[in-house]
Steps between C-alpha positions, in 0.01 A plus 500: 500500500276388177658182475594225739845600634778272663540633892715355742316390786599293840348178606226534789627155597853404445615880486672449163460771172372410176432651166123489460244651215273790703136657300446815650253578203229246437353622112225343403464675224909373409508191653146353494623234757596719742118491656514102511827492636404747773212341575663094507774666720806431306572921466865588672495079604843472551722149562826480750740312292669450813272314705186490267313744708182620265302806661370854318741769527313824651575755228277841429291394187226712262244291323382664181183411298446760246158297372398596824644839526627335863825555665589382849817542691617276775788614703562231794485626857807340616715696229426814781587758191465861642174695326790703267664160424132327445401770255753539295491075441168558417558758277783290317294199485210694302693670287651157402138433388440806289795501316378160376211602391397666128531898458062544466473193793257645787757550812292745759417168680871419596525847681338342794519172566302293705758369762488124686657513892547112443516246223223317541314848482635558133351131458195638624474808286642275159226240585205765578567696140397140348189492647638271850274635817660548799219315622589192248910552602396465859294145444804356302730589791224332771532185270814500511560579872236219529676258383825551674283448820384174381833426468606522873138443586413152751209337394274688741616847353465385126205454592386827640697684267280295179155609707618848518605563151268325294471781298845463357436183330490518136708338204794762588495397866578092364748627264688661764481205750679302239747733395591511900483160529793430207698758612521361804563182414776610267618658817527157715221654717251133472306594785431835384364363160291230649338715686423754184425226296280310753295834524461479109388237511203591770403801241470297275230228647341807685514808274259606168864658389652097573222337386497710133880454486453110536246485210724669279779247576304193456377655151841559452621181582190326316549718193888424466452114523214538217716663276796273562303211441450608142837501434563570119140475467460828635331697196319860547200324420575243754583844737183606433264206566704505886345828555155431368496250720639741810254758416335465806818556717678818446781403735599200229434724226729714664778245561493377148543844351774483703634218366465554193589831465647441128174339362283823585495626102283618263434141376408374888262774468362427203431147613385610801284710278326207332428322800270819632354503144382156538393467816191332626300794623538863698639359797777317386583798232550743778724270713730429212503864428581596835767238492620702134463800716706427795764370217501814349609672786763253624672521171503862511639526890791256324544736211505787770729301711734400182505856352542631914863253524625615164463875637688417803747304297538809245535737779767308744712462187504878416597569896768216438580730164513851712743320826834580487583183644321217306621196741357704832204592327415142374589331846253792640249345263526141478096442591415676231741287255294261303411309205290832414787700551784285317197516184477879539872509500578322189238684302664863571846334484393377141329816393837687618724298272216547229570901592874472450469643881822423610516653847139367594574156351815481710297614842247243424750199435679589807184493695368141302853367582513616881116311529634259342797435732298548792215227397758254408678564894197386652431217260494160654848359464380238234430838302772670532689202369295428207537841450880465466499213274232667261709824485818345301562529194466143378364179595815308584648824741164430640549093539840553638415771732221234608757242594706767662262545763366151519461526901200714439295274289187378673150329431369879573725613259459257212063521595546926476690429195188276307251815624722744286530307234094467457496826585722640215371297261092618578673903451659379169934487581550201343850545526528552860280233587735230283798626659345453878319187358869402419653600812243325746532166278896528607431577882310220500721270333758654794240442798462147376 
């Protein structure tokens, strides 16, 4: 089973069968998603669309990474297959593997694979080929073990549990006291966020890792209100006279590389440049060339970065390409759908129509139009009706369909509807931006 395969299955909960889309084969040599979407949990995810019950569905599953020459088979323990029954699954699973792969590929691996008595052991043994100690797995899992415990923890045991585990406390440690603390205030669990955030909040007065991460948000914050106080003024000359003047503090030279991610060019540089060629004496030439330095390799982690989400984009669309059922397949990766993607999507669209490609042109509009319909389902409803009026054919279909639904004019609406017009006009559609300049002129006329 190569490919994801619709299996009936019955509800754990509610005791009702469903149609649901089961991997058995995870290719990452096929699918290079397969390896993110094992690791992020959303493999054999499955959702009740009788009583919305979401859970993993325990299936048999073979991981495959031929980069690695690794193969691992997980065959759940509650499945009780007989040895015969076990083997011959096994045996079915990698042959599904090899006749994927080309004629001169090496296969002798795949005779014997490594085999995974649970899933988080096949976690274990994906993680470990990338380098991931067990040692390092085991301190993420005391983190996080941690701070469930400050969760339920009274004061007196916060406390106890902070002198005890003071080793723990590092940037990751924060990060994942705040993630706990939204979730569980998405949740409606208040008291269970107060107390993560209120212990936060103590790492942070108390802690080197607190104390670093509130220098970097005060440059932050100092760097952003510098640079928004120049307004149009802001010139890469102007850019580069803020950092001079930062050299000192790598944490603000930090933040405003941040910030102004699209200024670091070759002309910055060269300005940059100039300022180190004039400087004063020896001292102030290396600081400014340290601060060129640490530029230098920012803007390179951002190409890296940039050229890293284009990758990902390229290869979810070619797994979106290989599905046989586009709509499950997108829905299976909506985190992965973004502006990246939807760029990366239009460029091989474009370059199939250039091909006279008919049958990959087709595959690719039914995937852009599929994103499409999804994004614009979970638009705000002030979207989705601009949305409506911008998609007929002429201005005064769009007018009267305006009046039609008068009841759903608003302030919010008519406010959403100036930001698109600026917004249209700064990417060029002229037209589109007169026609919604038109139509939010009318609602207003209709709200007064």
């Amino acid at each position: 089973m190569a490919r994801p395969m619709a299996t009936s299955i019955s509800c754990p909960v509610c005791a009702q069968p469903f149609s649901a889309l089961l991997e058995q084969v995870l290719d990452v040599g096929i699918d290079p998603t397969a390896k993110e979407r094992l690791l992020s949990g959303r493999v054999n995810l499955v959702t009740c669309p009788h009583c919305g019950y979401r859970g993993m569905v325990g299936t048999p599953v073979m991981y495959h990474d031929p980069s690695k020459k690794m193969a691992i088979v997980y065959v759940p323990m509650e499945l009780n297959l007989p040895q015969n029954d076990r083997e011959k699954l096994i045996g079915d699973l990698t042959n599904a593997v090899i006749r994927a792969l080309p004629e001169d590929a090496p296969k002798g691996y795949l005779l014997q694979p490594n085999t995974a008595l649970t899933l988080q052991g096949l976690l274990d043994q994906v993680l470990e080929a990338d380098g991931v100690t067990p040692e390092m797995l085991q301190a993420e899992r005391r983190k996080v073990e941690i701070v469930n415990q400050i969760a339920e923890a009274s004061t007196q045991e916060r406390e106890q549990l902070l002198a005890e585990n003071a080793d723990l406390f590092d940037a990751g440690f924060l990060e994942l006291l705040t993630a706990a603390a939204q979730s569980a205030s998405q949740s409606g669990e208040e008291r269970r966020a107060l107390r993560l955030l209120n212990t936060r909040q103590h790492l942070m007065d108390t802690t080197e890792a607190g104390q670093a991460l509130k220098a970097q948000q005060e440059a932050l914050l100092e760097a952003s209100q510098e640079l928004q106080a120049m307004g149009e003024n802001l010139t890469r000359e102007a850019f580069v006279d803020l950092l001079v003047r930062s050299a000192d503090r790598p944490d603000k030279v930090d933040a405003l590389a941040a910030l102004g991610r699209t200024l670091l060019d070759y002309t910055t540089f060269q300005v940059l440049t100039q300022y180190i060629d004039a400087a004063g004496d020896e001292e102030e030439k290396t600081l400014l060339t340290s601060v060129r330095e640490r530029l230098l390799a920012i803007n390179a982690e951002y190409e890296q970065q940039a050229r890293a989400m284009i990758q990902r984009a390229a290869d979810t669309l070619r797994s979106l390409l290989n599905s046989p059922d586009i709509s499950a397949a997108i829905r299976a990766n909506l985190d992965r759908i973004d502006d990246t993607f939807l760029q990366v999507l239009q460029v091989n669209l474009e370059e199939a129509r250039k091909a006279d490609n008919a049958e990959v042109s087709n595959r690719l509009k039914m995937i852009r139009d599929e994103v499409l319909k999804l994004i614009q389902a979970s638009a705000p409803p002030e979207i989705q009706f601009i949305n409506d009026l911008l998609s007929l054919g002429s201005e005064q279909e769009s007018v009267d369909l305006l009046h039609m639904r008068g009841s759903e004019i608003s302030e919010d609406l008519i406010h959403v509807m100036g930001d698109l017009v600026q917004q249209l006009r700064e990417g060029g559609n002229e037209p589109a931006a007169q026609r919604l300049d038109l139509l939010r002129n009318e609602a207003a006329q209709m709200m007064g």
